[in-house]
TORDREN-624682 format. One record per atom (N, C-alpha, C): atom name; residue number from 0; x, y, z. Coordinates in nm, 2 decimals. Example, Ala and Ser with C-alpha at 12.3 -4.5 7.8 and 13.67 -1.06 7.14 Angstrom:
[site "N",0,[1.32,-0.57,0.78]]
[site "CA",0,[1.23,-0.45,0.78]]
[site "C",0,[1.32,-0.33,0.78]]
[site "N",1,[1.28,-0.22,0.71]]
[site "CA",1,[1.37,-0.11,0.71]]
[site "C",1,[1.29,0.00,0.79]]
REM end
This chain:
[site "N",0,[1.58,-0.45,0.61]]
[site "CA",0,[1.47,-0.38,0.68]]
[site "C",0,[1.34,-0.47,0.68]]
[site "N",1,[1.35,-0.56,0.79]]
[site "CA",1,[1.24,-0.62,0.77]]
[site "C",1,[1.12,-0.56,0.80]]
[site "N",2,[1.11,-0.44,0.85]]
[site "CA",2,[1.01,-0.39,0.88]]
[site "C",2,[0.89,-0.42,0.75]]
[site "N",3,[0.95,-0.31,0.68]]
[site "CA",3,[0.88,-0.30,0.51]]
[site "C",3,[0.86,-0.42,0.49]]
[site "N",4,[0.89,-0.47,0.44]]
[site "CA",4,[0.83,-0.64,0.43]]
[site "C",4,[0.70,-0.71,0.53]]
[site "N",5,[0.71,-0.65,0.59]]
[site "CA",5,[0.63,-0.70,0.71]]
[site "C",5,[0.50,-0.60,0.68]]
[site "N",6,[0.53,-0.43,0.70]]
[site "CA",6,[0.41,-0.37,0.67]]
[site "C",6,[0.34,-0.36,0.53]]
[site "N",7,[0.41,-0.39,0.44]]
[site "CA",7,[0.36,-0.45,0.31]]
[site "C",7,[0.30,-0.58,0.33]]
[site "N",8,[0.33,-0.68,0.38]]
[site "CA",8,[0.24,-0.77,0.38]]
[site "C",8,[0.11,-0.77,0.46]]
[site "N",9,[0.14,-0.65,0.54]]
[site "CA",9,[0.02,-0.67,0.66]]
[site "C",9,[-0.10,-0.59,0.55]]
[site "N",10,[-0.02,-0.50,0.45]]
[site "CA",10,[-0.11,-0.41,0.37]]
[site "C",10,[-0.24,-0.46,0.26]]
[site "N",11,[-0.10,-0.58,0.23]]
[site "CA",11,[-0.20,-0.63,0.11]]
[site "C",11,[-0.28,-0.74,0.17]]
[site "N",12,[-0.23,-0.81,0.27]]
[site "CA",12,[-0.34,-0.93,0.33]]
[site "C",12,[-0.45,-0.81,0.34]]
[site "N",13,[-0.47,-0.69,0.41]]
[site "CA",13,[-0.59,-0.59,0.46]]
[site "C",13,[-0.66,-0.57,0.31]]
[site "N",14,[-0.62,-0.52,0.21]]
[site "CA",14,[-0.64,-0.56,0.06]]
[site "C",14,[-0.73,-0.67,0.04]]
[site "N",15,[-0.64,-0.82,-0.02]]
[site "CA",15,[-0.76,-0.90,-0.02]]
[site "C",15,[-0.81,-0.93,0.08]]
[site "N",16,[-0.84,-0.92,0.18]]
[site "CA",16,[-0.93,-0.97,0.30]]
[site "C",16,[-1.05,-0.85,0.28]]
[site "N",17,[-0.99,-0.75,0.23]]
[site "CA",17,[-1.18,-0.63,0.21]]
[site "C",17,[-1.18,-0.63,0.08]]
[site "N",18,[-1.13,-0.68,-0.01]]
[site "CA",18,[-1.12,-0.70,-0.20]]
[site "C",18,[-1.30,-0.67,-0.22]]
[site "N",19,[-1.36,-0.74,-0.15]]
[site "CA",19,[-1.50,-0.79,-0.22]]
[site "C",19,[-1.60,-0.66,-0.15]]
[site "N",20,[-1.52,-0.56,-0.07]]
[site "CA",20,[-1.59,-0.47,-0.02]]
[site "C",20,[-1.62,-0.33,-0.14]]
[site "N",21,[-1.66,-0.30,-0.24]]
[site "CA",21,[-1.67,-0.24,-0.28]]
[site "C",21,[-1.58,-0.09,-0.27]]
[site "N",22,[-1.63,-0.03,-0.14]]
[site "CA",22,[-1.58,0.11,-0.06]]
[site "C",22,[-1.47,0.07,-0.07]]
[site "N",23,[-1.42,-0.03,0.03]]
[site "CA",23,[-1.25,-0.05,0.07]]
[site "C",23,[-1.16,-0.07,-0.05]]
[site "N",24,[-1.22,-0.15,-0.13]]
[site "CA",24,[-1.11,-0.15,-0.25]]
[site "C",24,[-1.07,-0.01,-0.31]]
[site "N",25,[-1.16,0.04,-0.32]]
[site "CA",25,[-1.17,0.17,-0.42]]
[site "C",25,[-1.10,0.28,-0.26]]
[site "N",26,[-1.08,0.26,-0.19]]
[site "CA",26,[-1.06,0.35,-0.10]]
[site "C",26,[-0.88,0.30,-0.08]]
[site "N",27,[-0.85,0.16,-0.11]]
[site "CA",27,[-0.72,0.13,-0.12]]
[site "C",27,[-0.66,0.11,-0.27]]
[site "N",28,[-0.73,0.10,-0.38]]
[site "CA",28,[-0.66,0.17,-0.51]]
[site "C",28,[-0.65,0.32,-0.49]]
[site "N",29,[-0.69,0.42,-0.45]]
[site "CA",29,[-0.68,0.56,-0.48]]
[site "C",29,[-0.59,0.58,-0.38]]
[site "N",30,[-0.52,0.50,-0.26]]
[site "CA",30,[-0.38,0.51,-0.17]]
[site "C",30,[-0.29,0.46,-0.25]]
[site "N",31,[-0.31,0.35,-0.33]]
[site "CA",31,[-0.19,0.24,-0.41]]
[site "C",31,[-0.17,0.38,-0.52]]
[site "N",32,[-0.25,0.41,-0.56]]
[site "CA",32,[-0.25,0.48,-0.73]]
[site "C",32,[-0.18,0.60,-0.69]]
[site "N",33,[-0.17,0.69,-0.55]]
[site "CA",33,[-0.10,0.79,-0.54]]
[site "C",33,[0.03,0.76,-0.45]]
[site "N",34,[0.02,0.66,-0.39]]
[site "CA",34,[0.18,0.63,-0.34]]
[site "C",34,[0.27,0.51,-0.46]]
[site "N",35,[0.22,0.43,-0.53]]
[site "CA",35,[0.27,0.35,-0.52]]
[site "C",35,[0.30,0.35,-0.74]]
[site "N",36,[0.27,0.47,-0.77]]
[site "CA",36,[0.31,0.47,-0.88]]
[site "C",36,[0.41,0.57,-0.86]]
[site "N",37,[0.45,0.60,-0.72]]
[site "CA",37,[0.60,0.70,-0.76]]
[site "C",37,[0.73,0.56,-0.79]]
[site "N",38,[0.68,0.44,-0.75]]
[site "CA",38,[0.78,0.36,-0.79]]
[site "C",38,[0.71,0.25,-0.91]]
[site "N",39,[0.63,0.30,-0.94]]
[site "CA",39,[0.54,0.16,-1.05]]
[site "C",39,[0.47,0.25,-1.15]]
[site "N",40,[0.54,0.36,-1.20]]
[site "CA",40,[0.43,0.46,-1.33]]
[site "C",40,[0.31,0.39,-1.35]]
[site "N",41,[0.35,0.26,-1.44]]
[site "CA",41,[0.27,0.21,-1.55]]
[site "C",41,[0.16,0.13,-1.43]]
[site "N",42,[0.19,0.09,-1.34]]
[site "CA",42,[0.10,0.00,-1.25]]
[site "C",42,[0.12,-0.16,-1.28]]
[site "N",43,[0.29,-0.15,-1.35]]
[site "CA",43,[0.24,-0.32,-1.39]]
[site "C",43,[0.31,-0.44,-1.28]]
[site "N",44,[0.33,-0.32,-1.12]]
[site "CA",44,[0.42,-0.46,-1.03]]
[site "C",44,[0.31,-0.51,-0.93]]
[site "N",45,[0.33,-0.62,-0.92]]
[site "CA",45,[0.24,-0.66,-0.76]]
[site "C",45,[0.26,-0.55,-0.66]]
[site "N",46,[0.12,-0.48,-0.62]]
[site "CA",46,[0.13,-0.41,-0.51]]
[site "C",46,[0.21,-0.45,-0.39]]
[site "N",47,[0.25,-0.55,-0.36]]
[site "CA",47,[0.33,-0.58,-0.28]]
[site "C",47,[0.47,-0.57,-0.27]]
[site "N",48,[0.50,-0.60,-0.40]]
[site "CA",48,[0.63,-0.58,-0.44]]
[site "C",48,[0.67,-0.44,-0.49]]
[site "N",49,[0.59,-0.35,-0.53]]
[site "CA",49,[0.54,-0.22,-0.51]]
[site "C",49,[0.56,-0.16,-0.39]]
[site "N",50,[0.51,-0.18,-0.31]]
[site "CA",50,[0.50,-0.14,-0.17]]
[site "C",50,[0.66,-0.14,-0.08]]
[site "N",51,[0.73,-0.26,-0.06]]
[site "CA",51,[0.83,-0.32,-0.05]]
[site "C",51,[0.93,-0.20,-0.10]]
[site "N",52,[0.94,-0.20,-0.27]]
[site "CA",52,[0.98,-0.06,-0.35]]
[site "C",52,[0.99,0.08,-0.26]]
[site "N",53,[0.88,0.09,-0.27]]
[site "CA",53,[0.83,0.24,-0.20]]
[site "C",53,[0.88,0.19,-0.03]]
[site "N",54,[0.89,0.14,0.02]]
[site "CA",54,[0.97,0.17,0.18]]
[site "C",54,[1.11,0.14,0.16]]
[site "N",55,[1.16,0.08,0.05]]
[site "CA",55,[1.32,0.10,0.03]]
[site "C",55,[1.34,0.25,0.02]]
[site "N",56,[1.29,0.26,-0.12]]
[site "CA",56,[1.35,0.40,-0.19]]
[site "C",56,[1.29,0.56,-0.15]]
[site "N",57,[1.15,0.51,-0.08]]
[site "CA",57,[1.08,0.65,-0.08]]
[site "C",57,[1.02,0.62,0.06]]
[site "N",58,[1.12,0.62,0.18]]
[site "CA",58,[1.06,0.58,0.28]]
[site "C",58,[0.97,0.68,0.32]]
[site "N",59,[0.99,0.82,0.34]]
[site "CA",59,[0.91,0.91,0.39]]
[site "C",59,[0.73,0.90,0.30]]
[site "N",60,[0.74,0.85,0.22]]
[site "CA",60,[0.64,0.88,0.12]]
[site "C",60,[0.54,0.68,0.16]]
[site "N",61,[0.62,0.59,0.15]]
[site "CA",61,[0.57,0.48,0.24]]
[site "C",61,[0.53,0.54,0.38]]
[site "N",62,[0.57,0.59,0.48]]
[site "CA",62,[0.51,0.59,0.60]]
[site "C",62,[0.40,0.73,0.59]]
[site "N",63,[0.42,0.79,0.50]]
[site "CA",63,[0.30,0.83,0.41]]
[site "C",63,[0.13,0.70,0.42]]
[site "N",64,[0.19,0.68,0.33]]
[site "CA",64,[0.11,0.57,0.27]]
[site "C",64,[0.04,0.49,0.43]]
[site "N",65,[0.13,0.48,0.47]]
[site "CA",65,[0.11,0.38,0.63]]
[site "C",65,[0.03,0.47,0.71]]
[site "N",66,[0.01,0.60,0.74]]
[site "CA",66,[-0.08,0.68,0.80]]
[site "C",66,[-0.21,0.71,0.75]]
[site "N",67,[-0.21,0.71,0.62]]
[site "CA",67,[-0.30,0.80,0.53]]
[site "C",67,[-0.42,0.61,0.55]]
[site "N",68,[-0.34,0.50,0.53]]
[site "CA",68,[-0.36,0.39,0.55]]
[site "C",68,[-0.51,0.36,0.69]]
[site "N",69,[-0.42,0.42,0.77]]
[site "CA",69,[-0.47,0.39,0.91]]
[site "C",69,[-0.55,0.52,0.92]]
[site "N",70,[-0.58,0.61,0.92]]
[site "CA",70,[-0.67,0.70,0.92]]
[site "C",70,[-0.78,0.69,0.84]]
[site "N",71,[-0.78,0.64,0.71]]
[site "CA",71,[-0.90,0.53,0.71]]
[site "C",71,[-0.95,0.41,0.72]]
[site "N",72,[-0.91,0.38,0.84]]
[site "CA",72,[-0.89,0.24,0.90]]
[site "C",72,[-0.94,0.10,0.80]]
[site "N",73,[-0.81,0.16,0.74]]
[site "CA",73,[-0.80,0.00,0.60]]
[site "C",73,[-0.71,-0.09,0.66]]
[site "N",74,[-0.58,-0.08,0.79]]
[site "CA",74,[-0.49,-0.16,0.84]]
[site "C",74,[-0.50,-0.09,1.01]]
[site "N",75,[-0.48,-0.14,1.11]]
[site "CA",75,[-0.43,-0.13,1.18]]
[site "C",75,[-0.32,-0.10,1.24]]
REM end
């Protein structure tokens, strides 16, 4: 599925490219911290590889993520 791979990378480039934005970070930890600890409890994987996770196993809950994403236009 290369999709997931692709929307995970398009996620986290959007990530560090607004890192230093104050708002946006904290507006894309509080999406990572509720989608991405159904596959990372502890928080200790690269959100990316995280991400990747969550569109294998929990795809409905990834395109979650991918909407919730774009409605506060943190990706495109």
């Amino acid at each position: 599925m290369p999709e997931v791979e692709d929307l995970a990378f398009k996620i986290i480039a959007a990530f560090e490219d607004e890192y230093f934005l104050i708002a946006k970070r904290n507006a894309f930890n509080a999406v990572f911290n509720k989608y991405l600890s159904l596959v990372d409890p502890q928080g200790a994987m690269d959100p990316y590889d995280a991400s990747v996770e969550l569109g294998y196993s929990h795809r409905a809950e990834f395109n979650e993520m991918i909407k919730e994403l774009k409605e506060q236009s943190l990706i495109s």
